[in-house]
N, C-alpha and C positions, 0 to 999 in steps of 0.2 A: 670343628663342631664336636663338642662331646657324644659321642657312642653309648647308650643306652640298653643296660639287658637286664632279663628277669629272672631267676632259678625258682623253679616250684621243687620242694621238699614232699617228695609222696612216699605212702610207706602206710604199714598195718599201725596198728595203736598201740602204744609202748615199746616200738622199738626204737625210740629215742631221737624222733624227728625234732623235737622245740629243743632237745639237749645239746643235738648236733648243732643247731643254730647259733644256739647262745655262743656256743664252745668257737664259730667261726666268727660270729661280728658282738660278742658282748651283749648282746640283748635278748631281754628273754620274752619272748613275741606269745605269751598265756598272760594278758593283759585283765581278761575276766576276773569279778572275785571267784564266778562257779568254776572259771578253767582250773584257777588256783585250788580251789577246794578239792574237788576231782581228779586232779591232776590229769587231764585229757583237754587238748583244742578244740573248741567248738567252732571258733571263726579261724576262717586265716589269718594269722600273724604276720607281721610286715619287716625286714631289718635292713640296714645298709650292710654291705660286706667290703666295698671297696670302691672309693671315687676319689680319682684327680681329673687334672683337667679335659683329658682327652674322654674319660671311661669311667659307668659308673655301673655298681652292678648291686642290686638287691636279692633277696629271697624273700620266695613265700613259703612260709609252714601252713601247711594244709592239715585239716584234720584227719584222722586214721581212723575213725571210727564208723563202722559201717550207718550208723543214723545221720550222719553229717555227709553224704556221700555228695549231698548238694553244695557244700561249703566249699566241701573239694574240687567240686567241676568250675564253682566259679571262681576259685580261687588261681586253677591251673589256668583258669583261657587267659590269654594274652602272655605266658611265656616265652620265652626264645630257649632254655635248658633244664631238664629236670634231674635232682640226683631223688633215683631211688635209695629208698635207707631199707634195710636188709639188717633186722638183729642178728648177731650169729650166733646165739645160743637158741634161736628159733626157726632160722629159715622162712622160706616165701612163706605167708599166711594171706589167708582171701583176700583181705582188702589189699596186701598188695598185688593179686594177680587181680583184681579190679582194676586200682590204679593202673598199670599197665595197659590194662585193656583201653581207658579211658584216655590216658594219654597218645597211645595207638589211634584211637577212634579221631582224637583231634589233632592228628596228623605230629603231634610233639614229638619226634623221634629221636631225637640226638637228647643223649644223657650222660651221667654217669653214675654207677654203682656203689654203693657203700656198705660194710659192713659195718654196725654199731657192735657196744659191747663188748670191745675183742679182748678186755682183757678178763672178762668174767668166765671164761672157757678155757680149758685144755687146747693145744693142737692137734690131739688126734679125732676130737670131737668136733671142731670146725674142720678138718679136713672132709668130714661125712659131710658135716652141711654146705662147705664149700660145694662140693660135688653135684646133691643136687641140687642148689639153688644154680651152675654152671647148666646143668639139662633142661632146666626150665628159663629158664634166660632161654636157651636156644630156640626152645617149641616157640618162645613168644618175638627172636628174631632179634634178640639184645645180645649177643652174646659176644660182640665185637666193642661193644662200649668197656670204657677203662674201668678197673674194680679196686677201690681201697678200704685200708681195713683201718677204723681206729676206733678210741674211747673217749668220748666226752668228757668226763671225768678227769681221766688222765691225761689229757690232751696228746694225747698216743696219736701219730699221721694227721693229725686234724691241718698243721704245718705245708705238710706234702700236698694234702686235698686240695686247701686251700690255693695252693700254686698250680696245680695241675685244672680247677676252673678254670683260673684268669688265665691259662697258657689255649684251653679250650676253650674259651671266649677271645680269645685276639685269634683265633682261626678262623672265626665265623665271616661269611661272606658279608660285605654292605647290601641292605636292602634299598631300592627304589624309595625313595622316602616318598609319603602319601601327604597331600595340601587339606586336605578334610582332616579335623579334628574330631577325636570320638575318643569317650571313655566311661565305657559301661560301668554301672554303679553298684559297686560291691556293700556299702555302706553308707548310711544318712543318719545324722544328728544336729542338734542344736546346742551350743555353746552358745552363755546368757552374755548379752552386750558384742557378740559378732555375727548372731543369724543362725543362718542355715550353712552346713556341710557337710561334704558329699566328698566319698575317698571312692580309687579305683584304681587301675592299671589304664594309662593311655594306648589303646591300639593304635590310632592312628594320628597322623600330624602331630601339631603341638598348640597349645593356648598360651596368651600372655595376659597377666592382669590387665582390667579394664575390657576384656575383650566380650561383646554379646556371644551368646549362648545360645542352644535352643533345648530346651529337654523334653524328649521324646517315650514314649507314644503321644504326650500329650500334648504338643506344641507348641508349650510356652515360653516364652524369651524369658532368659535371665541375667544378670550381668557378673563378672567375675571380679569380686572383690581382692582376695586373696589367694595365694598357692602356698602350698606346703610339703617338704619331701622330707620327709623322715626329722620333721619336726622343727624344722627350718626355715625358716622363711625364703621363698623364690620368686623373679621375677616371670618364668616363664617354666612349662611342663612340656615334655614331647614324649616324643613313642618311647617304650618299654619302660616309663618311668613311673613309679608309684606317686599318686598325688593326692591331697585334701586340698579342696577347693572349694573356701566360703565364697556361697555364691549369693548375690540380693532378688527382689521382686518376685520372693516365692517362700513360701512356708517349706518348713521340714515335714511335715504331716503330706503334701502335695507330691511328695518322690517317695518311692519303694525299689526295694534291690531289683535290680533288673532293669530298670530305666537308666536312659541312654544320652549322656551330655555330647553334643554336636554344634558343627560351627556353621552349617548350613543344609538345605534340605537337597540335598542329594544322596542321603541314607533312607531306605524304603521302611514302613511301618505296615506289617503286614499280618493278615491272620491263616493265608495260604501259601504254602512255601514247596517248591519244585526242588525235589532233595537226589542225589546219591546215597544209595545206604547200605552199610555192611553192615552185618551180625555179628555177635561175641562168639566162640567158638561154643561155648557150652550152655544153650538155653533150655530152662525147664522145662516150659512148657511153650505149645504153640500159639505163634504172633495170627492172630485173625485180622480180616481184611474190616476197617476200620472201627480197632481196639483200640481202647484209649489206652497212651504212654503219656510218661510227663517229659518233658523238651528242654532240656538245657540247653540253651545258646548265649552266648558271654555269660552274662554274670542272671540269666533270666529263667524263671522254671515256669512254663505254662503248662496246662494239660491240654492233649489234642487227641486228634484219631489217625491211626497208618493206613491210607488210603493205594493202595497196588492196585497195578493196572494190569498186570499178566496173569493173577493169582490170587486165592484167594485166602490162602494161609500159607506160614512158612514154617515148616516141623521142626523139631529141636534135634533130629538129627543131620536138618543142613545146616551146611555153614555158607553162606552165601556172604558176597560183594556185588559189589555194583548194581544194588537194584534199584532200577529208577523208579520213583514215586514221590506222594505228595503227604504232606504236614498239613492237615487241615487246623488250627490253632482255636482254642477258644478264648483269646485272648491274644491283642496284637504286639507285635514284638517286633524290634529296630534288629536287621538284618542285611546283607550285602550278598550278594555271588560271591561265590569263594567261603564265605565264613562256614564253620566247624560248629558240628552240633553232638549234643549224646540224648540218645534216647534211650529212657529207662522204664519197665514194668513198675506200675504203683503197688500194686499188688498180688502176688507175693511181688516186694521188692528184691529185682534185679537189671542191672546193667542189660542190655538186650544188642544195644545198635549203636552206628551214628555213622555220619559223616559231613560231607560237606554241601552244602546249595547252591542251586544251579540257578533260581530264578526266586530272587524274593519277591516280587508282585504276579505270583504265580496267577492261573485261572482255572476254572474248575475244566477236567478233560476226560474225554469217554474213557470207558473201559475197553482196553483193545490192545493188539501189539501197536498198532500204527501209534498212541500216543507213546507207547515206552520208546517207539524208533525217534521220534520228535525230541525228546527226553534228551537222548544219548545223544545227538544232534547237536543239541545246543549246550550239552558237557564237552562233549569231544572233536566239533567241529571246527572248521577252520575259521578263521576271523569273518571270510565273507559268510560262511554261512551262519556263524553262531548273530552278527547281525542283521543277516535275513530274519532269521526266526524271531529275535525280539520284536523287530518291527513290523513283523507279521502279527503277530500278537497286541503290541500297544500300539500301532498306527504310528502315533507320532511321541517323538521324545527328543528329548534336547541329548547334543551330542554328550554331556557330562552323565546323563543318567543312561545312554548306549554304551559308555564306556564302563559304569559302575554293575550293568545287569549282564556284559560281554565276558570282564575281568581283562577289557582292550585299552593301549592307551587310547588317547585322542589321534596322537600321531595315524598306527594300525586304521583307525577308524575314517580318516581323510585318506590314508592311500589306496583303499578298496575302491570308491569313486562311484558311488551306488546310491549316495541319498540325493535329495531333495528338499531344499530347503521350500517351510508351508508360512513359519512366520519368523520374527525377529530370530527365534530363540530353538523353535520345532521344526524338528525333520523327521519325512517318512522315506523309505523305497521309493529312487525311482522310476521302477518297473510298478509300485504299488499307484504311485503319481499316474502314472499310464492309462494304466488299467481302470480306475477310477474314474479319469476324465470319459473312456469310453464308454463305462456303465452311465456315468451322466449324460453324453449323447444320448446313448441307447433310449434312457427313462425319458427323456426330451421328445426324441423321434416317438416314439411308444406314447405320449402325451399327445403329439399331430393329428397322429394316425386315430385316436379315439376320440378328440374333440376338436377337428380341421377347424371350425369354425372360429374357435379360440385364437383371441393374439397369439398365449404361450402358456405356458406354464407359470404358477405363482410359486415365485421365489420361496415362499413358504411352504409348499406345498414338495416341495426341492427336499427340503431340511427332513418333514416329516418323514418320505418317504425313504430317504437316508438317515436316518437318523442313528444308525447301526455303528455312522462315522462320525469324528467330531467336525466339530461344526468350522476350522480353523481350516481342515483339509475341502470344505466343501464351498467356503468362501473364493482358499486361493485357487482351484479347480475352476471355478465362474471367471476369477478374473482373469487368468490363463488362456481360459476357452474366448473370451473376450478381446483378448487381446490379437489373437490369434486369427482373428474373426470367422469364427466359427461359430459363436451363439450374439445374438444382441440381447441387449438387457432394457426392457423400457419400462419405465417408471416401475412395477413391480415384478414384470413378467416378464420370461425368458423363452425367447423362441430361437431355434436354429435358421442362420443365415439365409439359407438359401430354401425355405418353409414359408411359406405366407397365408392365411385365412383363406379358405375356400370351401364352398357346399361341398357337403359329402354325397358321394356318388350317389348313392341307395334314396336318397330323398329330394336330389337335386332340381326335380322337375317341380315337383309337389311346391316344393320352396318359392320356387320361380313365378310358379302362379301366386304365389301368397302375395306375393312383394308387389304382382304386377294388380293384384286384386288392392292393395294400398296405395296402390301408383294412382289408379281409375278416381278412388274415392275421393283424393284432391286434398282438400281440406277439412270437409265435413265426414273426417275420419271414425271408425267404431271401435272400443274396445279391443286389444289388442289380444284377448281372449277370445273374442267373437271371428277374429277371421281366420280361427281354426275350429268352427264348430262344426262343418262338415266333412273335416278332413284324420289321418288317420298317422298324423303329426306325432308323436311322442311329447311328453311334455317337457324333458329334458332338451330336444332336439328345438322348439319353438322356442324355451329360454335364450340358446346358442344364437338361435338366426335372432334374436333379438337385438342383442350384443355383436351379432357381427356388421349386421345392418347399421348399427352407430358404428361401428369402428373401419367400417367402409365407407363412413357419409354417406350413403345412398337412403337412411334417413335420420331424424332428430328430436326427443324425447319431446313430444306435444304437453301432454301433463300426468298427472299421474298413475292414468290406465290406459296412454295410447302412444302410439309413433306416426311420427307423421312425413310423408315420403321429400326427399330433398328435391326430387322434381318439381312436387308442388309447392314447395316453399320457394321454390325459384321462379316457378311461375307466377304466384303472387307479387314477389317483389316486383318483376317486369309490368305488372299491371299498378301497382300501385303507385311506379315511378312514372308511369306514361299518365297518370291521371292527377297526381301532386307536380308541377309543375318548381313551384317553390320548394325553396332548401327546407324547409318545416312541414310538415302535416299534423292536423288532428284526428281526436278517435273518429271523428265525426265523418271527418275526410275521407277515413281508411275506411268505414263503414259502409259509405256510398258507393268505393271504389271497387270492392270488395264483395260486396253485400253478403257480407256475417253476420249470424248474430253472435250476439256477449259472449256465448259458449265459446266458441271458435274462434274470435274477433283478439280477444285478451289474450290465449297461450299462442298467438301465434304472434302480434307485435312485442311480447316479454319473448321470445323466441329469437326475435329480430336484433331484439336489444341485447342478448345473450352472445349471439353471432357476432356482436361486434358491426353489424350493418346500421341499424339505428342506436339514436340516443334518448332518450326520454327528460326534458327538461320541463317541470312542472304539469302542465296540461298540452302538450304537442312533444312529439317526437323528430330530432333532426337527422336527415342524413349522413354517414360516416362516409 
């Protein structure tokens, strides 16, 4: 499989970054008519430097000019090597100790050094600026990377450079290759009779024509028509390779730089981001506890606020690392754990921070040390604990998105031996599984205990007062509990096993007389309101015994202001049977036998017929 790398070209403006370019692959990457006019890069420019079949390697020219510092940030993300370009009749100038800073910030470390211009100077005047640009290499921790000197023009070392990349590129370790496809979008246009396209650097995986898409934030499918590498036509893009890619079922006007092509949703789209962050060594003035910065992550610049949990400014004479805190975003951004960010003052403009994230679907968390302990936890913990913490946090997540918020394989994440599968696809903790089913007893038992008379609790009633959890974890917790047989589930309500409806102590007697006061009255029953007129019932408590007395059978809904006691509808039947003789009776029968009237006579054989005891066929009723 061909090996894939990308060189970012950083450097001040005018020390002969597009020159150097041209000078190593023939192409002169100031494509603009304004670049051309100006003579300065305003976008990144793109070139091949070398590919056969094992190995292909491009560069980006970044632009150097302090207004473009955004061109440059997203130009540099997704590298694997940088050379710095270094004039030598100028030595380091801001924007390259920027750049440094920036590539520092996003973890680019491995480079190589260049002097441009070397034949426009004497040598004992580069020997000065050799020197300090040699001390300031140092302060900034470069000073072991290789240094060559040439001229663009003259094509002086440009020969030697060139072999000493591809000699520092076949060093490079292989990387774990990633199955998710992503490739933040540096550029969008429309080309008339092919659509929409869309140029980038592939961070991750690879795509092949034909293949769906998703582009992110805003989640729409699109389909890949075409690929293109350096003006080529390809059947397929992978990681560190520069691509255009006409894509269909989307306007050009519907994507903006910063939007994110992906090949399935297991990249987070977020507008709170749980960060590590270190400071530039020299900032002007002080970072206040959330001041708005603007956010470069890949190729995306939003504005947000710097939310600190320990602090509530940070002076411009610290230089701090590792401070843990959160990116509140005004605006959502495609993001992973692990991925590299720069954070820069809008105003006065300057470079400030950056680093890496710890949790792209971060949550909003107190101010305290206990969250910064949490923080650094889930940066620096071990595999069990970094997926404790997330699924402490999200409940439930499919192992692909534990493994993308861990920075764990799948492997790491199966031999901890800690989750719990809830559904086909979701897993929680489980110790969280645990603990959960016992708050659901608990609520259950604590449900008895308040309304004994009650079957159980309504399944609904479950949800609400959980509803803190989703709703996946609380179905498979019932059917768990169920199986287990520790709760039963009837028709809507859920009682524990070994719990069953009973008067509550405090009113047990009061009750007793009620029921026995409905027993007496037989059938010429009153209002089921009236046989608590003199008593000192609750009206909560009378609804209960209402309901329990059906769900006891001891009695049965008469009509629609009364109950009426199963005693005496038992005793009826016994009288009615020993007086109808015959398989059939009429009302007439039942009236004599009985001696009802209508009132009483009617809800009591529709009663009968309800029970399943009698049948009603035209003008007589038959025994069942």
């Amino acid at each position: 499989m061909q090996k894939n790398f990308t060189i970012g070209m950083a450097g001040h403006i005018d020390h002969g970054k597009t020159a150097l370019t041209k000078a190593l692959t023939g192409t002169f990457t100031d494509r603009l008519k304004e670049e051309q006019e100006r003579e300065i890069s305003i976008e990144p420019g793109f070139a091949s430097l070398y590919e056969d079949d094992e190995l292909a390697v491009s560069i980006i020219d970044v632009p150097g000019h302090e207004r473009f510092i955004r061109q440059m940030i997203a130009g540099v993300a997704g590298i694997d090597l940088f050379i710095l370009v270094i004039a030598a009749d100028e030595g380091m100038m801001p924007q390259t100790k920027e750049h440094i800073e920036i590539l520092s910030l996003l973890d680019i470390t491995d480079g190589i050094i260049v002097f441009t211009k070397i034949d426009e100077i004497d040598e004992e005047f580069f020997e000065l600026v050799s020197l300090d640009v040699q001390e300031k290499l140092e302060s900034f921790k470069l000073s072991h990377l290789p240094i060559y000197e040439v001229d663009s023009l003259s094509g002086r070392g440009i020969t030697e450079l060139k072999e000493g990349i591809l000699e520092k590129i076949n060093n490079f370790k292989d990387e774990t290759p990633s199955d998710a496809f992503r490739l933040p979008i540096d550029q969008v246009f429309t080309i008339t009779g092919q659509g929409t396209i869309v140029r980038g650097t592939v961070f991750d995986g690879e795509v092949q024509e034909g293949d769906e898409l998703i582009l992110l934030p805003i989640g729409k499918k699109v389909r890949v028509r075409q690929i293109e590498r350096h003006h080529e036509r390809e059947k397929t893009a992978m990681k560190g390779q520069r691509a255009a890619i006409n894509i269909s079922d989307i306007s050009h006007e519907e994507i903006k730089r910063g939007d994110v092509l992906v090949s399935n949703s297991t990249f987070s789209v977020s507008d709170r981001l749980d960060v590590n962050l270190s400071f530039v060594e020299h900032i002007k003035y002080p970072i206040k506890q959330r001041q708005f910065v603007k956010v470069h992550i890949g190729t995306s610049e939003v504005m947000g606020r710097v939310i600190f949990f320990d602090r509530n400014q940070i002076s411009p004479e610290e230089r701090l690392s590792n401070v843990y805190c959160q990116l509140e975003l005004e605006e959502k951004v495609v993001a992973n754990r692990g991925d590299r960010f720069i954070v820069r003052r809008p105003s006065p403009a300057e470079t400030i921070g950056g680093g890496w994230i710890i949790d792209a679907q971060a949550k909003k968390h107190r101010f305290g040390k206990q969250t910064v302990h949490k923080l650094k936890q889930k940066s620096e913990g071990t595999p069990r604990e970094r997926i404790e913490l997330v699924l402490k946090e999200h409940l439930l997540l499919s192992k692909e998105n534990i493994a993308r918020l861990t920075s764990l394989t799948l492997e790491q994440i199966e031999d901890e031996r800690i989750l719990r599968q809830v559904t086909k696809d979701l897993y929680t903790l489980q110790s969280t599984y645990e603990t959960f089913q016992e708050k659901m007893i608990t609520l259950i038992k604590q449900y008895h205990e308040k309304y004994p008379m009650r079957q159980g609790i309504n399944k609904a009633e479950i949800l609400s007062a959980l509803d803190e959890y989703p709703e996946a974890l609380i179905e498979s917790a019932l059917q768990n509990l169920q199986t287990k047989e520790k709760v039963l589930l009837e028709q809507q309500f859920v009682r524990l096993v070994d719990i069953k409806p009973t008067l509550p102590d405090a009113w047990k007697n009061k009750l007793n007389q009620i029921e026995e006061k409905l027993i007496k009255q037989n059938i010429d029953v009153v209002k089921w309101d009236e046989l608590f007129l003199q008593s000192d019932i609750p009206e909560e408590i009378q609804k209960d015994f209402y309901y329990y007395l059906l769900l006891k059978k001891r009695a049965y809904i008469f009509d629609e202001d009364r109950l009426i006691s199963a005693k005496a509808v038992h005793r009826a039947i016994t009288t009615l049977k020993n007086d109808t003789s015959e398989e059939t009776f009429t009302l007439q029968q039942a009236r004599n036998s009985l001696h009802l009237t209508r009132k009483n006579l009617i809800p009591l054989l529709e009663l009968l017929d309800e029970l399943g005891i009698t049948e009603r066929i035209d003008n007589e009723r038959r025994w069942l």
